[in-house]
Phi, psi and omega in degrees: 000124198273140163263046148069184180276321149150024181288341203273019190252352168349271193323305175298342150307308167321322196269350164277327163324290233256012153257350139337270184310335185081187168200187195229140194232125172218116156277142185254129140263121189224130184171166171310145196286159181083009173262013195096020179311295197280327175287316171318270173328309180278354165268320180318272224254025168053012177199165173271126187269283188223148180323156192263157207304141151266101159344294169299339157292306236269358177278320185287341170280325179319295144015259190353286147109066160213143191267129183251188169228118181277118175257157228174092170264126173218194196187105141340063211246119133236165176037070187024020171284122206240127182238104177261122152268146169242153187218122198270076185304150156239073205263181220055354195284108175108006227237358183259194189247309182252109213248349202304079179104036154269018171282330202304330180264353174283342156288328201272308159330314155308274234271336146321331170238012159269018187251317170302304161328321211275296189346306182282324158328309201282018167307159167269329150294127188214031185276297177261079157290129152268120184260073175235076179307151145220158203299311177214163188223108183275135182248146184254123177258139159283142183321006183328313236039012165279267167202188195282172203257155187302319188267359155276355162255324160343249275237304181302340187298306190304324165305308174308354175241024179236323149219189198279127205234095197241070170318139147249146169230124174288161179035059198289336162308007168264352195252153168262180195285314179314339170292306207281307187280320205289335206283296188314327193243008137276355166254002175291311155282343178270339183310302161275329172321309183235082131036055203248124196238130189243155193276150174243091176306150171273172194257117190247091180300314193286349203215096181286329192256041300124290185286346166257333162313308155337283167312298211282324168291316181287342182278316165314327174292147180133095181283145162267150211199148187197099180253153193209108156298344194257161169277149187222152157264119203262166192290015185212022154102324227274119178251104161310162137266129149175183204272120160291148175216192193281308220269317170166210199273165189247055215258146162350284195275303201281130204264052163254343195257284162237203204219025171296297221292327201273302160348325221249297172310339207257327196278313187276290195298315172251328211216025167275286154002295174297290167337324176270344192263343187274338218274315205254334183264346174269289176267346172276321171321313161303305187310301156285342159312285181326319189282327192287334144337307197263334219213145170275154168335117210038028182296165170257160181292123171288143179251178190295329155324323195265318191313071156007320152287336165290337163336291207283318184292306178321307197289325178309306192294319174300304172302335159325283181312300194283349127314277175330313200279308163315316188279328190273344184270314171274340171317297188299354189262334179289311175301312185302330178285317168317304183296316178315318183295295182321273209315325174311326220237319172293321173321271236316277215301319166280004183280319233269307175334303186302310188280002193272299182300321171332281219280319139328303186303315150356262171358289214282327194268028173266299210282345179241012142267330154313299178303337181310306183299299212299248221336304148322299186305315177311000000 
């Protein structure tokens, strides 16, 4: 029996490369402040990446009335396996009365480093690339238990065709559970109802336990997440991560409580992988097909700024305005004249007045030198 040529030994090349080499990760958290972002992350990945928010800035920030983008670095060891992770923060997003276009740098930022990527391909040196495509985007919906709020669909619509797009619901320990599922199949229908596209680990037909794995990520989804760093002690002795209450503990882990665990498989454990590879055969790709579509060989991208329908509308929108502003100027030139008149027409009437009394005043004092005289002769 021949032991063949040796292709069926790939893989295992493959897998010394890529623990040589390590790998790169870059997570997007983009939700409202306070939902638990920076906690969520430092429960993922067991350590503190960043520090927790100051409240008191973040009211003072509000002021600004801007969506920032924060970057967030580590470098990653388990079992001598190496990771650099990155992690994309958004604080201000959501956080106004008036929310209008506070998707615009979170987005512009998406489309930015696949643009930085493509930039660097067309280079003739491509040794140091820099990358932060980035691979998944946790979107945080807050717990109402009603359904997503209009800038939550907004704003997922635009993500979902840019990058791998993973709703949550924070601080699920706030719903009781019937609250919780019922919440989970209304946001599922507005998900699908406005065509909103979320990532779908696949389905490995060749792998049953793979593949049920799968499912189980998908039935899940919208996940509830209930993050925590600190240790608790649970009534049966047991010391956890999770949140204490009056009632008990709240754990982390335990997938009776939430869907961290499952999160945690979909990001790390089964499907980082997929996630980096849908990130380079999918949304960068779309990206450079389109540009490459629009633009010649080494154009810089056009922005919304630049962009010539955007052009057209600022110029409409000008004539418009300066129209109105033409029409609101002869209304008042119209009033002014009006008003001229009227006063001219009151002078007159009150001149006319002045001479009536005038002319009275006359009269009278004819009549009492007249009544004088008569008086006299008598």
């Amino acid at each position: 029996m021949t032991e063949g040529i040796g292709i069926a030994n790939l893989p295992n090349q493959k897998h010394k490369i890529v623990a040589k080499r390590g790998a790169h990760f870059t997570i997007m958290v983009v939700g409202e402040s306070g939902l638990g972002k920076t906690t969520l992350i430092n429960t993922l990945f067991s350590t503190e990446l960043s520090a927790p928010k100051n409240y008191n800035r973040r009211h003072l920030k509000q002021l600004d009335k801007l969506t920032e983008v924060e970057i967030i670095k580590a470098e990653l060891e388990e079992k001598q396996f190496k990771v650099k992770l990155s992690v994309i923060d958004t604080p201000g997003f959501g956080d106004y009365v008036n929310n209008r276009d506070s998707w615009s740098p979170i987005v512009d930022f998406i489309d930015d480093q696949h643009e930085a990527y493509m930039r660097q391909e067309q280079q003739p040196l491509r040794t140091d690339k820099t990358d932060l495509r980035v691979h998944a985007c946790l979107y945080f919906i807050r717990p109402t238990g009603h359904t997503l709020k209009p800038l939550d669909i907004e704003i997922m619509k635009r993500l979902g065709t840019r990058v791998n797009l993973i709703p949550v619901i924070a601080k699920a320990d706030t719903l009781t559970q019937n609250d919780l599922y019922a919440f989970k199949q209304r946001i599922r229908e507005v998900i699908a109802a406005q065509g909103i596209r979320i990532y779908q680990p696949p389905i490995d037909t060749d792998d049953e336990a793979a593949a049920e794995n799968a499912r189980v990520l998908l039935d899940a989804m919208p996940f509830s997440i209930i993050g925590s760093t600190e240790d608790v002690n649970t009534a049966d002795g047991r010391v956890v991560k999770g949140r204490e209450y009056l009632w008990g503990v709240a754990e982390v882990e335990n997938e009776n409580h939430c869907d961290f665990r499952k999160l945690r498989s979909c990001l790390i454990r089964t499907h980082m992988l997929d996630l980096i590879s849908t990130t380079e055969d999918i949304h960068y790709e779309n990206y450079r097909q389109q540009q490459m579509e629009t633009r010649k060989f080494g154009e810089p991208r056009v922005k919304k700024s630049d962009n010539p329908k955007f052009k057209e509308e600022e110029e409409s929108l000008r004539k418009r305005f300066t129209e109105q502003v033409k029409s609101e100027e002869s209304r008042f030139r119209q009033w002014e004249q009006h008003l001229i008149a009227e006063r001219d027409r009151l002078n007159k009437d009150l001149e006319m007045a002045h001479s009536a009394i005038k002319s009275l005043e006359a009269e009278l004092d004819n009549l009492q030198v007249g009544y004088g005289r008569g008086s006299g002769r008598r």
